[in-house]
C-alpha positions in Angstrom: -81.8 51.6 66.7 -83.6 48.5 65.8 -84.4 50.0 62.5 -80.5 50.0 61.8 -79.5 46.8 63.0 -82.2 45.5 60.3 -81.1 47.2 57.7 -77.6 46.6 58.2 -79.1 42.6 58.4 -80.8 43.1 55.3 -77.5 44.4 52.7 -75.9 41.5 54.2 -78.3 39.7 53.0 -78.2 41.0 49.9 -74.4 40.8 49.2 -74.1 37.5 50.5 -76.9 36.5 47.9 -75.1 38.6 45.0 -71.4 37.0 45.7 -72.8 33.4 46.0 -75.1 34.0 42.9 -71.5 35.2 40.8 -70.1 32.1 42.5 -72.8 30.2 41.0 -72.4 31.5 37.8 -69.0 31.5 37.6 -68.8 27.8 38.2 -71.2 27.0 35.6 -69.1 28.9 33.2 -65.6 27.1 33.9 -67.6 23.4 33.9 -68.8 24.6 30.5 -65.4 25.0 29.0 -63.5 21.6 27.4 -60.5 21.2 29.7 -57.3 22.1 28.4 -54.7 19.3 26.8 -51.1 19.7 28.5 -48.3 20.7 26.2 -45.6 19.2 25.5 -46.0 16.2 26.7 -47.2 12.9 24.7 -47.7 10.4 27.2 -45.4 8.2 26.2 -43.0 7.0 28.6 -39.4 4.8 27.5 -36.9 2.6 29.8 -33.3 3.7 30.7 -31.4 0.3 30.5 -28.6 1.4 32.7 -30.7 2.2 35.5 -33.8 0.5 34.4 -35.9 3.3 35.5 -39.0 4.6 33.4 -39.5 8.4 32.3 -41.3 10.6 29.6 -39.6 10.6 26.4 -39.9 14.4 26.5 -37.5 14.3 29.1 -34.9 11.7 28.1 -31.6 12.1 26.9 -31.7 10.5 23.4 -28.6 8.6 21.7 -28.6 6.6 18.5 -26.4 3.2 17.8 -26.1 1.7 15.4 -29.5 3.0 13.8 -31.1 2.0 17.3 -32.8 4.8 19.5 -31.5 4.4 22.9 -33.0 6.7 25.9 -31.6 7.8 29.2 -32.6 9.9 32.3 -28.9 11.1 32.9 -25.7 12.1 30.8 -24.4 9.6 33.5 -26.3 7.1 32.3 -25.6 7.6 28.7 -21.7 7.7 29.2 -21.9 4.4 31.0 -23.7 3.2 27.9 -21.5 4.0 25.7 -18.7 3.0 27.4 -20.4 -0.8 27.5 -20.8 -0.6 24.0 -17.3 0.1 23.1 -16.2 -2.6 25.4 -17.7 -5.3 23.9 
């Protein structure tokens, strides 16, 4: 009986050293590898002067006028734009 108990205590032993030795392991290989760059996305962030809120240009809703690059964060925004710009 107490043979059986300690063997029993003993593969524990074994397979918790084996898991936290691939643990180990497995760590060392992911800190190894260069982390990846996001895609898509540049960083860069531009002003919506209707609603004078910040976002990434990747996101915006882009409009030329008058050989100016305007952005905006709605189609809302944009149409009230325009409509300003005809109005003056």
């Amino acid at each position: 009986m107490i043979v059986g108990i300690l063997k029993i205590i003993i593969y524990a032993f074994f397979a918790y050293s084996a898991y936290m030795f691939f643990r180990f392991f497995k760590a060392l290989n992911k800190a190894s590898k260069p982390p990846r760059a996001s895609k898509g996305t540049s960083g860069i962030m531009v002003k919506d002067d209707i609603c004078n809120t910040y976002l990434p240009k990747e996101n915006a809703i882009r409009e030329v006028y008058e050989g100016k690059e305007y952005y905006f964060c709605s189609s809302e925004c944009r149409q009230k734009f325009l409509e300003q710009k005809k109005s003056q």
